[in-house]
One Martini backbone bead per residue (centre of mass of N, CA, C, O) as a GRO file, in nm:
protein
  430
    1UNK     BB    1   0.018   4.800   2.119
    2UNK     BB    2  -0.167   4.662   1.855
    3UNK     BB    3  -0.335   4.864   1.602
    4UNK     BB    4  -0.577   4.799   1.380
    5UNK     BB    5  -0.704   5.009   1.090
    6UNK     BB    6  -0.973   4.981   0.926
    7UNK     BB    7  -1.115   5.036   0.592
    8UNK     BB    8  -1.392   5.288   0.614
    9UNK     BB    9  -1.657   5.386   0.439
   10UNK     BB   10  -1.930   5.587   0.335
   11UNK     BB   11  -2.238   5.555   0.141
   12UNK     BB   12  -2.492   5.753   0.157
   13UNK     BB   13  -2.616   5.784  -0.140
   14UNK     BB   14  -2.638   5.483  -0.151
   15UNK     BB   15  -2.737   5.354   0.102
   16UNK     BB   16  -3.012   5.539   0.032
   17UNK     BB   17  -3.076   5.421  -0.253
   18UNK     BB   18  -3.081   5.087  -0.165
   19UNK     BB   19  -3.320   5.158   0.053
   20UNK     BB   20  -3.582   5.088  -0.141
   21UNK     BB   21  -3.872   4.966  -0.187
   22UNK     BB   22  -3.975   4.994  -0.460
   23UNK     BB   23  -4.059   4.719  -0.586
   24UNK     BB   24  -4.167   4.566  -0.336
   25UNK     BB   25  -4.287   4.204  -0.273
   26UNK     BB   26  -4.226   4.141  -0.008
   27UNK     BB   27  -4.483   3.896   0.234
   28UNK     BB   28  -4.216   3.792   0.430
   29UNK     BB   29  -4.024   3.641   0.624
   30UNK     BB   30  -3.733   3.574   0.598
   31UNK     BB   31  -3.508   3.261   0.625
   32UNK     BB   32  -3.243   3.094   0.576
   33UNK     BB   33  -3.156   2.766   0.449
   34UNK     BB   34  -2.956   2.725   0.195
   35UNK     BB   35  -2.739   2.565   0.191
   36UNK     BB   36  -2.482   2.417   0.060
   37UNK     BB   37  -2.408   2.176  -0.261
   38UNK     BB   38  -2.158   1.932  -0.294
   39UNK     BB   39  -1.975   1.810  -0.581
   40UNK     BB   40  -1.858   1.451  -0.671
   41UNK     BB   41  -1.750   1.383  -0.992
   42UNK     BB   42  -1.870   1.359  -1.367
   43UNK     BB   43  -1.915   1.626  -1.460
   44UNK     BB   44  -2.071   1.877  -1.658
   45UNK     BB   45  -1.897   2.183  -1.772
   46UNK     BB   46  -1.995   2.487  -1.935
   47UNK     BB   47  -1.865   2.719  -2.062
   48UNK     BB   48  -1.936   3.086  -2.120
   49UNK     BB   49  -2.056   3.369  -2.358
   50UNK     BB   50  -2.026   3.758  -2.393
   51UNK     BB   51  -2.108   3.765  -2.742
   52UNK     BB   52  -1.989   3.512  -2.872
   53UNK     BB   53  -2.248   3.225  -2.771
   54UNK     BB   54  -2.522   3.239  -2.554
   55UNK     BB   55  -2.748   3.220  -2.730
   56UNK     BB   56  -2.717   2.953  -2.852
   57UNK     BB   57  -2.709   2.796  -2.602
   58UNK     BB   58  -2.980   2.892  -2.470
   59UNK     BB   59  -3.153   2.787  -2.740
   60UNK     BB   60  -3.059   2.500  -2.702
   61UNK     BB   61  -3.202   2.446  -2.435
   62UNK     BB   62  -3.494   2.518  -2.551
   63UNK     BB   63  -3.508   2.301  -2.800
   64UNK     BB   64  -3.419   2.012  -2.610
   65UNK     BB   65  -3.678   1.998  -2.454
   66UNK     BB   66  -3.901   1.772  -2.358
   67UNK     BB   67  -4.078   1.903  -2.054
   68UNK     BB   68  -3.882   2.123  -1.854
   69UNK     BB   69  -3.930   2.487  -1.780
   70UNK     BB   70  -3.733   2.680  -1.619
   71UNK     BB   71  -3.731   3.031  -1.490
   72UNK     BB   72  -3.507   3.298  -1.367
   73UNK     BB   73  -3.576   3.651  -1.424
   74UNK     BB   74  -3.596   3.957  -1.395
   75UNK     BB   75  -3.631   3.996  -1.701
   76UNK     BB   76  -3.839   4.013  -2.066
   77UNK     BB   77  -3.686   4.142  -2.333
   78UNK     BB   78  -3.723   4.229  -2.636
   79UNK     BB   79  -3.577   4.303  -2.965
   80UNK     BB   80  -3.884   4.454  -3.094
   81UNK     BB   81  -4.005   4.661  -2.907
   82UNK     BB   82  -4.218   4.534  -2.691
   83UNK     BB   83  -4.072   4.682  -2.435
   84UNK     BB   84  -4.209   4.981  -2.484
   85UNK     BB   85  -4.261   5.320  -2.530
   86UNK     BB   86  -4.482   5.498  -2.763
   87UNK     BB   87  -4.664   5.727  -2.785
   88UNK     BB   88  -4.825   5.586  -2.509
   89UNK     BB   89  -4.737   5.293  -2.600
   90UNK     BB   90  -4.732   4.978  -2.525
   91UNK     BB   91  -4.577   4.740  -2.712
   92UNK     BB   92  -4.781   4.521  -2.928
   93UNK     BB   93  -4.874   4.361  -3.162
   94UNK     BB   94  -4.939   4.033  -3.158
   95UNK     BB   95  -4.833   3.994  -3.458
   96UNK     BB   96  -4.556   4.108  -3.405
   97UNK     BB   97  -4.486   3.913  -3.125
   98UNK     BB   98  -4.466   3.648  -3.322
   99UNK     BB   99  -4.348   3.733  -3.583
  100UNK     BB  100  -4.096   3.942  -3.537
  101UNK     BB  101  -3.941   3.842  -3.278
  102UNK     BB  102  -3.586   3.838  -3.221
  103UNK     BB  103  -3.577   3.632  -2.999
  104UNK     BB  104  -3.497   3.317  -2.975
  105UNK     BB  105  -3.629   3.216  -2.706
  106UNK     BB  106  -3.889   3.307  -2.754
  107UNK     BB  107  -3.944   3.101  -2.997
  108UNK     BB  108  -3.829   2.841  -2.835
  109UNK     BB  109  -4.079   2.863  -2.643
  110UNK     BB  110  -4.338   2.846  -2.835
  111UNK     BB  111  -4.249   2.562  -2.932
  112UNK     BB  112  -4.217   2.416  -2.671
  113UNK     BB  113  -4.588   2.463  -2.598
  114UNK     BB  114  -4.645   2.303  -2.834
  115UNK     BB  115  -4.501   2.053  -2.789
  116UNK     BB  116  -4.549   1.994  -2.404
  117UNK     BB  117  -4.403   2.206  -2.267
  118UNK     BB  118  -4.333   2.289  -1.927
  119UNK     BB  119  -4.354   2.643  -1.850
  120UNK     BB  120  -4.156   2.854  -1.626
  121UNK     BB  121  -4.191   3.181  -1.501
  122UNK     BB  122  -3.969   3.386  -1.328
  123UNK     BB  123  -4.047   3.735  -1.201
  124UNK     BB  124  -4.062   4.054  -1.200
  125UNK     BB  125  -4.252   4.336  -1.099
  126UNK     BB  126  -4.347   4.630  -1.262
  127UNK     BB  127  -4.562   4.909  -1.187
  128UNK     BB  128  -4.469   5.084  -1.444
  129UNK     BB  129  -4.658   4.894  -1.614
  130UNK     BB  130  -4.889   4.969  -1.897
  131UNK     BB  131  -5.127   4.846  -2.067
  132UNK     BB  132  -5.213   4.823  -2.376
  133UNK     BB  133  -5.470   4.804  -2.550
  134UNK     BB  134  -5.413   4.519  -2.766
  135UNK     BB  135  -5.159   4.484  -2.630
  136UNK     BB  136  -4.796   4.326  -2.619
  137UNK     BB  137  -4.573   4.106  -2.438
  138UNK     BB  138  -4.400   3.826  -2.415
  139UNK     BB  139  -4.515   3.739  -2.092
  140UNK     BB  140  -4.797   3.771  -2.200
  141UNK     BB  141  -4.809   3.590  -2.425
  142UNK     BB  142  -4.695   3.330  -2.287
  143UNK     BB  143  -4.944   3.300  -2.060
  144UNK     BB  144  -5.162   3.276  -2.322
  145UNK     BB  145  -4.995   2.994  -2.440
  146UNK     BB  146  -4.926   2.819  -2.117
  147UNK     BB  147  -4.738   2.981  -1.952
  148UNK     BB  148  -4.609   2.998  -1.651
  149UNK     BB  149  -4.633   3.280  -1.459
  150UNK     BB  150  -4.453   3.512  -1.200
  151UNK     BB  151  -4.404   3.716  -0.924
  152UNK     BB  152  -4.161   3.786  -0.671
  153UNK     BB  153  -4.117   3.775  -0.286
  154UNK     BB  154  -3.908   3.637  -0.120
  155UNK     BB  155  -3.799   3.919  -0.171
  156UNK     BB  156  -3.719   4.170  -0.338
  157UNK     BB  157  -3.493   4.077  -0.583
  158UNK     BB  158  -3.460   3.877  -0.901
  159UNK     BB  159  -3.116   3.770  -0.960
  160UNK     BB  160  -3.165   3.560  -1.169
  161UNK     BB  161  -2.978   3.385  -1.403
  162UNK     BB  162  -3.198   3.085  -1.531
  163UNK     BB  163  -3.202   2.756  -1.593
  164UNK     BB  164  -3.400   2.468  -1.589
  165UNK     BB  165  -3.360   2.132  -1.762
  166UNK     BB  166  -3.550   1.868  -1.675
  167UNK     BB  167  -3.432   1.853  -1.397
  168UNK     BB  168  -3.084   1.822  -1.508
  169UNK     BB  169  -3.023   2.121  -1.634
  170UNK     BB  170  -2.783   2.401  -1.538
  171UNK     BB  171  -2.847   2.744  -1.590
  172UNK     BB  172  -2.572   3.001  -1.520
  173UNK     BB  173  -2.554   3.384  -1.490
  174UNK     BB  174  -2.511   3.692  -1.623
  175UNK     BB  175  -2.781   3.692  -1.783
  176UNK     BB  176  -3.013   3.909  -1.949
  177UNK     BB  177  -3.305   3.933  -2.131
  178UNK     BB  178  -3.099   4.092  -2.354
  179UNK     BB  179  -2.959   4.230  -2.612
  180UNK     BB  180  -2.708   4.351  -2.477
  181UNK     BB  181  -2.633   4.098  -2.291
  182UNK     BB  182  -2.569   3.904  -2.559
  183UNK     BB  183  -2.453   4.092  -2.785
  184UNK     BB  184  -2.278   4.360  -2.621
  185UNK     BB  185  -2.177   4.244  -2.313
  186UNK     BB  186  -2.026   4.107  -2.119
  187UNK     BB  187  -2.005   3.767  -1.998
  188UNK     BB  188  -2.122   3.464  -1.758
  189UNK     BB  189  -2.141   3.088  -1.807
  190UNK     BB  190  -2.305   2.807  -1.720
  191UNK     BB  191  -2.358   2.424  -1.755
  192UNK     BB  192  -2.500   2.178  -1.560
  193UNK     BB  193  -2.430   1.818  -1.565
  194UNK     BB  194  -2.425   1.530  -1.416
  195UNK     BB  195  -2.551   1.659  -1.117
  196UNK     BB  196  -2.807   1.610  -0.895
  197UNK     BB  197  -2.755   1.744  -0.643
  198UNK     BB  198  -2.721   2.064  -0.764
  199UNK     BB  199  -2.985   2.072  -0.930
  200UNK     BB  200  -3.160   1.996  -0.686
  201UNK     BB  201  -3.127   2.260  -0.572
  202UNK     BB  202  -3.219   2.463  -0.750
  203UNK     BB  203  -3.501   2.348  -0.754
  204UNK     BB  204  -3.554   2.393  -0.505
  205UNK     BB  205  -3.517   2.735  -0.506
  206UNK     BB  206  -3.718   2.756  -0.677
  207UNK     BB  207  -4.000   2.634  -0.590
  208UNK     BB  208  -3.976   2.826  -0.322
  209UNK     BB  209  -4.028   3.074  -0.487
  210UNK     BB  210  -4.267   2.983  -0.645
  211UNK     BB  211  -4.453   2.946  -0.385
  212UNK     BB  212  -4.440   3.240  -0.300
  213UNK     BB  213  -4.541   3.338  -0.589
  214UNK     BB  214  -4.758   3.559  -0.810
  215UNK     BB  215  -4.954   3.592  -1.044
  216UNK     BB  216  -4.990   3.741  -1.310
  217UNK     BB  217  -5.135   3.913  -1.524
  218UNK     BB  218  -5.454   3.883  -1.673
  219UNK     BB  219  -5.526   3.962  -2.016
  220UNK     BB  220  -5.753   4.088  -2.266
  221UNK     BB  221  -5.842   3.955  -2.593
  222UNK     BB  222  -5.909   3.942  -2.863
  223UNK     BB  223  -6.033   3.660  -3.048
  224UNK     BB  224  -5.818   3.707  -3.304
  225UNK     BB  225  -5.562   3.747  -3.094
  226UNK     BB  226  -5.616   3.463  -2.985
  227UNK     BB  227  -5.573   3.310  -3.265
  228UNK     BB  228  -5.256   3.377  -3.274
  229UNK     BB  229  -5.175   3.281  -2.992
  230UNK     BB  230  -5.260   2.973  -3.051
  231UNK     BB  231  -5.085   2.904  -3.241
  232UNK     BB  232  -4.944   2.580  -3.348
  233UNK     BB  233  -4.740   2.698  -3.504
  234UNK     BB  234  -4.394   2.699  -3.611
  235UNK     BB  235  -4.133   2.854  -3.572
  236UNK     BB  236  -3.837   3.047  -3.650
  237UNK     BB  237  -3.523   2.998  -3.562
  238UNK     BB  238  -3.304   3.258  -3.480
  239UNK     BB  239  -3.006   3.320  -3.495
  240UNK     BB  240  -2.747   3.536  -3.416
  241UNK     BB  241  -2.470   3.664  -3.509
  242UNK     BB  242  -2.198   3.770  -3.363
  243UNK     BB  243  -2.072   4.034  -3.219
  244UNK     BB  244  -1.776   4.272  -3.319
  245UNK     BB  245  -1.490   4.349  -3.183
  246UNK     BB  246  -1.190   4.535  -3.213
  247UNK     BB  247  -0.978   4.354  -3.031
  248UNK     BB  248  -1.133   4.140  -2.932
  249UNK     BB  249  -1.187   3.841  -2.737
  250UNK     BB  250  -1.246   3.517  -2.814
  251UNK     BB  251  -1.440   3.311  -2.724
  252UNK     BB  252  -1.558   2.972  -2.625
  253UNK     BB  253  -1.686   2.669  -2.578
  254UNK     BB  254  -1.645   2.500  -2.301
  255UNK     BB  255  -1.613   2.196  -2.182
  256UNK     BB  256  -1.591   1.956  -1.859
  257UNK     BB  257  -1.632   1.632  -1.862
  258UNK     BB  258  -1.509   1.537  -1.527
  259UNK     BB  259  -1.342   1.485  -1.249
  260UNK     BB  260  -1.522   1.696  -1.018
  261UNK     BB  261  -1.567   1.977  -0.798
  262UNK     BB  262  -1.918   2.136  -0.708
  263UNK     BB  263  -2.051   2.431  -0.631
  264UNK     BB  264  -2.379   2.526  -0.510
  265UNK     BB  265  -2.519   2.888  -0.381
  266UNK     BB  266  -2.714   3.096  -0.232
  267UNK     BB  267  -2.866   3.404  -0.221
  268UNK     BB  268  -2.810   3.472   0.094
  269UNK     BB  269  -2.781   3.182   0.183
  270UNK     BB  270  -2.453   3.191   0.347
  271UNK     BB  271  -2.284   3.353   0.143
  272UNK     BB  272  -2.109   3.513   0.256
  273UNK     BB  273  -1.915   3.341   0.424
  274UNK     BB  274  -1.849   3.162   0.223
  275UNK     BB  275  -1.684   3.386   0.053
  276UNK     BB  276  -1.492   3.501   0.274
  277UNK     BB  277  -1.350   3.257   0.377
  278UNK     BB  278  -1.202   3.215   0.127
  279UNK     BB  279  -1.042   3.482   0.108
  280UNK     BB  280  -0.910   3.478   0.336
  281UNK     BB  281  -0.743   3.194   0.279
  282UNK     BB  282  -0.620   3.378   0.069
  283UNK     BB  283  -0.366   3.519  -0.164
  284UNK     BB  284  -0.496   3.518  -0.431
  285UNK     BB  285  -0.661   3.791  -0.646
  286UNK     BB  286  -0.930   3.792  -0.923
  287UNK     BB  287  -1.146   4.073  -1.050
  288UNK     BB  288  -1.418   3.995  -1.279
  289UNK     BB  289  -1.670   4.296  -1.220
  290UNK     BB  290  -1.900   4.495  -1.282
  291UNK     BB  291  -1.899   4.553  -0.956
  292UNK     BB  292  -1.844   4.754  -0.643
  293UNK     BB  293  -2.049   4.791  -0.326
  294UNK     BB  294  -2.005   4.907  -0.047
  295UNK     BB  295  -1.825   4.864   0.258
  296UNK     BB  296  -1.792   4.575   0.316
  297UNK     BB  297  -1.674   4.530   0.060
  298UNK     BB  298  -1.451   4.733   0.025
  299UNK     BB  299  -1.307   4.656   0.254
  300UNK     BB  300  -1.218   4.369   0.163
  301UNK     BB  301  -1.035   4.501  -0.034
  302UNK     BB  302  -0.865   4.706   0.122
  303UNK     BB  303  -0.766   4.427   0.305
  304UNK     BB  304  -0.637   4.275   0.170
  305UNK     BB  305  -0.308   4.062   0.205
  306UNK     BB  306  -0.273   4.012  -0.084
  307UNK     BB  307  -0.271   3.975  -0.444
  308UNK     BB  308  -0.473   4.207  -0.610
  309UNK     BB  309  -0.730   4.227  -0.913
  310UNK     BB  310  -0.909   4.459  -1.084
  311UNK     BB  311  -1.201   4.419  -1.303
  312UNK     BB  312  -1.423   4.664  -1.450
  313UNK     BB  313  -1.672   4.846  -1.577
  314UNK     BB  314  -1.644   5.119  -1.714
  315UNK     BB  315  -1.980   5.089  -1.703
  316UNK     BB  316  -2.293   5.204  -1.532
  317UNK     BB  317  -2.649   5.203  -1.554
  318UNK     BB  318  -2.689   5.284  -1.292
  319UNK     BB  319  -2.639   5.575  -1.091
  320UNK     BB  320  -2.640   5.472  -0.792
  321UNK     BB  321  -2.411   5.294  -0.840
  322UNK     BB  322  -2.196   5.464  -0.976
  323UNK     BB  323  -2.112   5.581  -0.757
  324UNK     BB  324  -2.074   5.403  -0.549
  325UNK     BB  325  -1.841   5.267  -0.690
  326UNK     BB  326  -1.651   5.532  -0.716
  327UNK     BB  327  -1.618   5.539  -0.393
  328UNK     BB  328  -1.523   5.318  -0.392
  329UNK     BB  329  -1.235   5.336  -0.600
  330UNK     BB  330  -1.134   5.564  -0.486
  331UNK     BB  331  -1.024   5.438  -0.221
  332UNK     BB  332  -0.870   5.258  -0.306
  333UNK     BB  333  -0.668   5.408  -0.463
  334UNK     BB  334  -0.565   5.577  -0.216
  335UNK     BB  335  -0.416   5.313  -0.103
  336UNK     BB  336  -0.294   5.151  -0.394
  337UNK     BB  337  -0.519   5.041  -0.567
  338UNK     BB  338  -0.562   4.888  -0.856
  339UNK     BB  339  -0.785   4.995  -1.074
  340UNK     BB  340  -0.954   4.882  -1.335
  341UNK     BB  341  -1.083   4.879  -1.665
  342UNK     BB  342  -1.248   4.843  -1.965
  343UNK     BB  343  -1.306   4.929  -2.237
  344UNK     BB  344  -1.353   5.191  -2.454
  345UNK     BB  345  -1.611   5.092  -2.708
  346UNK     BB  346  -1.689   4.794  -2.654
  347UNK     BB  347  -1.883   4.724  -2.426
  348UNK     BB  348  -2.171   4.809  -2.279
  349UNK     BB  349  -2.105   4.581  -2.064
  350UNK     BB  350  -1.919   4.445  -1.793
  351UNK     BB  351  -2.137   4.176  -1.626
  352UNK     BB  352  -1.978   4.007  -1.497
  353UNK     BB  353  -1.926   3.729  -1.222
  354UNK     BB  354  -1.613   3.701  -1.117
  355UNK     BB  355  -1.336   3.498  -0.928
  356UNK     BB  356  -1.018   3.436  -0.826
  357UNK     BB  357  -0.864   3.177  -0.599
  358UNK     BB  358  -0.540   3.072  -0.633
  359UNK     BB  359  -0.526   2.984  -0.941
  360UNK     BB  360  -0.808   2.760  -0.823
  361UNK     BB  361  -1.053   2.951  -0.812
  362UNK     BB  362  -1.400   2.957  -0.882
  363UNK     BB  363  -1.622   3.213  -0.900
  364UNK     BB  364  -1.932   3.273  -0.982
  365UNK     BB  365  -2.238   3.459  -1.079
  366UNK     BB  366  -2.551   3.678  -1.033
  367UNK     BB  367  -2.357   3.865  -0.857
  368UNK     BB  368  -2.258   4.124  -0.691
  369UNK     BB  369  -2.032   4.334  -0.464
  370UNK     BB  370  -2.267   4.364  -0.222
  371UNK     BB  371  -2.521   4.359  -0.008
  372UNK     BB  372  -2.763   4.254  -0.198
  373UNK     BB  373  -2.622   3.991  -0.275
  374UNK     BB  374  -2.388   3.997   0.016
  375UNK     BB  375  -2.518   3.981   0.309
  376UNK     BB  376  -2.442   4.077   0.615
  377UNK     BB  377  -2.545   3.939   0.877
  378UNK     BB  378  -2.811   3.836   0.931
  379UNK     BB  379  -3.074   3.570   0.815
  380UNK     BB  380  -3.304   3.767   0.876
  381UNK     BB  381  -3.567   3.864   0.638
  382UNK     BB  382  -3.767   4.133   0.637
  383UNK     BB  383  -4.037   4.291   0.579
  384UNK     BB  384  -4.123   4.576   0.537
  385UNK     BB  385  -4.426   4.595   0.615
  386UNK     BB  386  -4.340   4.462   0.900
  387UNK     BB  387  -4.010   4.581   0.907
  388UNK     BB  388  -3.863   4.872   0.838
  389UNK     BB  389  -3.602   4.921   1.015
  390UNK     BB  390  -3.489   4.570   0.929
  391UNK     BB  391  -3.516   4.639   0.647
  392UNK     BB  392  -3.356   4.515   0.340
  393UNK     BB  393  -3.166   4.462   0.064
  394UNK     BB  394  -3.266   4.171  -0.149
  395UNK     BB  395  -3.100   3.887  -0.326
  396UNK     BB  396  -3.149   3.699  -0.550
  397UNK     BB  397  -2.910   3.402  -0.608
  398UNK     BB  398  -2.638   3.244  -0.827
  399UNK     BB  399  -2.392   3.022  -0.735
  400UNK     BB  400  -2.029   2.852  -0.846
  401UNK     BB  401  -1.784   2.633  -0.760
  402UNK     BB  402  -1.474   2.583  -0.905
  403UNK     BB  403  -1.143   2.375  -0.973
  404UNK     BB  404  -1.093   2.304  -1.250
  405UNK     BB  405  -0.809   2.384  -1.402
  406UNK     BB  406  -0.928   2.421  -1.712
  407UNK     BB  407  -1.156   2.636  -1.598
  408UNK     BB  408  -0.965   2.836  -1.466
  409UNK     BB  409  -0.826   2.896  -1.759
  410UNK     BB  410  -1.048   3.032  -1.889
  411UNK     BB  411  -1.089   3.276  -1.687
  412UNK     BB  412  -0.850   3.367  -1.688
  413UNK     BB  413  -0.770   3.451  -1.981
  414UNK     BB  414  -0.970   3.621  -1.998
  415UNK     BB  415  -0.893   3.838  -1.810
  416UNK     BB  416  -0.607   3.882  -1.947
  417UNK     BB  417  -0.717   4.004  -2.214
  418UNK     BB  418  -0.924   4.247  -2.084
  419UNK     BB  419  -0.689   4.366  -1.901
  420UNK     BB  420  -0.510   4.467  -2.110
  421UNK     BB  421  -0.758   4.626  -2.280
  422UNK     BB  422  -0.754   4.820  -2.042
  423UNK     BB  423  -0.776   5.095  -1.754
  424UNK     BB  424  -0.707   5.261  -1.531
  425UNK     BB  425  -0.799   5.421  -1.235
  426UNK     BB  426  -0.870   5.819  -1.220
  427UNK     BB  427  -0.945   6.026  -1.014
  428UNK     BB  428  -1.036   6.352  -1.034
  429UNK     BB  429  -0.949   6.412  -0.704
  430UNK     BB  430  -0.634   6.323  -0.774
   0.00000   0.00000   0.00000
């Protein structure tokens, strides 16, 4: 009889600190609802990326909509140190937040709101963070100017990077309203248009999780305060020119514009399943995403029995993340599988989520290769504070499955030329 022993191994650590709670205010337990919905025709999807192109497209899709914008978005950082704490006081002076504030989003949301568009902004609450009075950051600016803000309770976390325009065009990424996101680090996002099946689910998850989530905190401010925030005034909307890294691989933003099929399907809802039974019938696979971590993703690497490639971020943000990623790549390394990672000193993070399977399909991300972003298991998560014994870390995210040649090309191309600029990763236990 023959026995396979399939590659496991425990992540104490990680695991252990990634099922803390706190700043988790899912407040009902939640069941995946949302199937996957692929379309097939005419559709129109344009690659892009960061550093070389995303702000310029992001801020052009906030400045050309007529009526509605949804955003989806973990946080809301200033560029202009307006959500940063000083000598014991957070934030800005309203005048600074308005007239300084160098986010070119920022600035086409503001005029956007002024000119009569319905925007409406989804993201976390974070407890710690203490508003001084007098003082202001962006998402209290912008709910102060017209725009509906709210915080996330339907799972544990908002990780999707997304944008719906008029309910027709949407933006997936893996980029986050942050200047090093946008300028400093290596990111992947796509524009869907002229798709409403694909559109219209996106709108369907933005929605629900709308229903489920909970107001801003409305803070009070002067007269005065209150008059610089009403200013009816149109901003100028200033683009910064793309950071430039020597040596660095610069992309172009792609459109392909033609009869190809496309699938959007949210996570956590049968996410897993989705996304494994496709690598297991594929024969190879190249991953150029941020990390990987948790026994299951990680477990998925080290039995894969085609050709894998992979290709991680040279640096890791969160130090439990750091860890549990290193115990990941240290064992595939033991197995005999190389592990490379991006360059030292181009991007402050490549934080991109995609994999290409069998040189023809390409998966997108805002989710990592993890069990919060990929949970297997129930599709049923409940809240902590009802079932804790049964309670998960859970993300919410949107992935996006693309066939088209062109697209696959692309996407493959950047692979190729960022993976040659990169380097072995040898444990030092080793």
């Amino acid at each position: 009889m023959m026995i396979k022993v399939l590659f496991v191994f425990v992540l104490i650590c990680g695991v252990v600190l990634s099922q803390d709670a706190s700043n988790d205010y899912q407040n009902t337990t939640y069941n995946a609802q949302f199937e996957p919905v692929s379309q097939s025709g005419s559709i129109s999807v344009t690659a892009y990326f960061s550093p070389d192109n995303s702000v310029g497209l992001e801020t052009e899709l906030v400045e050309n909509a007529k009526n509605t914008i949804d955003i989806g978005i973990p946080g809301f950082d200033s560029w202009s140190y307006c959500t940063d704490t000083y000598k014991g006081i957070y934030g800005c002076t309203v005048d600074k937040q308005r007239n300084q504030e160098a986010f070119p989003i920022f600035q086409a949301l503001v005029n956007a709101i002024n000119r009569g568009v319905q925007v409406r902004i989804l993201t976390n609450y974070y407890s710690n963070t203490t508003y001084t009075p007098g003082y202001i950051d962006p998402l209290a600016f912008l709910k102060l100017q017209g725009a509906q803000v709210r915080y996330f309770t339907t799972l544990t976390f908002l990780h999707t990077k997304y944008m719906n325009i008029d309910g027709t065009t949407s933006s997936i990424s893996s980029i986050n309203y942050s200047q090093t996101s946008f300028m400093k680090n290596r990111e992947a996002g796509v524009i869907i248009q002229n798709a409403n099946q694909l559109t219209n689910f996106t709108n369907a998850v933005f929605e629900y999780d709308w229903d489920q989530s909970v107001d801003w905190p409305t803070i009070s401010y002067s007269a005065a305060d209150m008059k610089i925030i009403q200013d009816k005034s149109p901003l100028t909307v200033t683009i910064p020119p793309p950071n430039t890294f020597s040596g660095a691989y610069i992309t172009k933003p792609t459109t392909v514009a033609t009869k190809q099929t496309v699938e959007v399907f949210a996570s956590p809802d049968f996410a897993f399943s989705n996304v494994a039974e496709d690598i297991k019938k594929s024969s190879s696979m190249k991953v150029y995403i941020y990390q990987i971590t948790g026994t299951t993703w990680c477990d998925i690497m080290a039995n894969y029995p085609g050709k894998l490639t992979i290709l991680v971020s040279n640096d890791i943000f969160d130090q439990a993340d750091w860890e549990a990623a290193t115990q990941c790549y240290t064992q595939l390394v033991q197995k005999g599988i190389t592990v490379r990672k991006t360059a030292y000193g181009m991007y402050t993070y490549s934080h991109q989520k995609y994999w290409i399977l069998d040189d023809k399909i390409v998966y997108l991300s805002t989710g990592n290769m993890g069990d919060t972003d990929f949970p297997s298991g129930s599709n049923e998560f409940p809240a902590y504070d009802q079932d804790p014994s049964n309670w998960r870390k859970t993300n919410r995210d949107f992935n996006v499955k693309m066939t088209d040649s062109q697209l696959v090309e692309v996407y493959e191309t950047l692979f190729e030329k960022d993976y040659a600029l990169g380097y072995d990763y040898h444990p030092k236990s080793l």
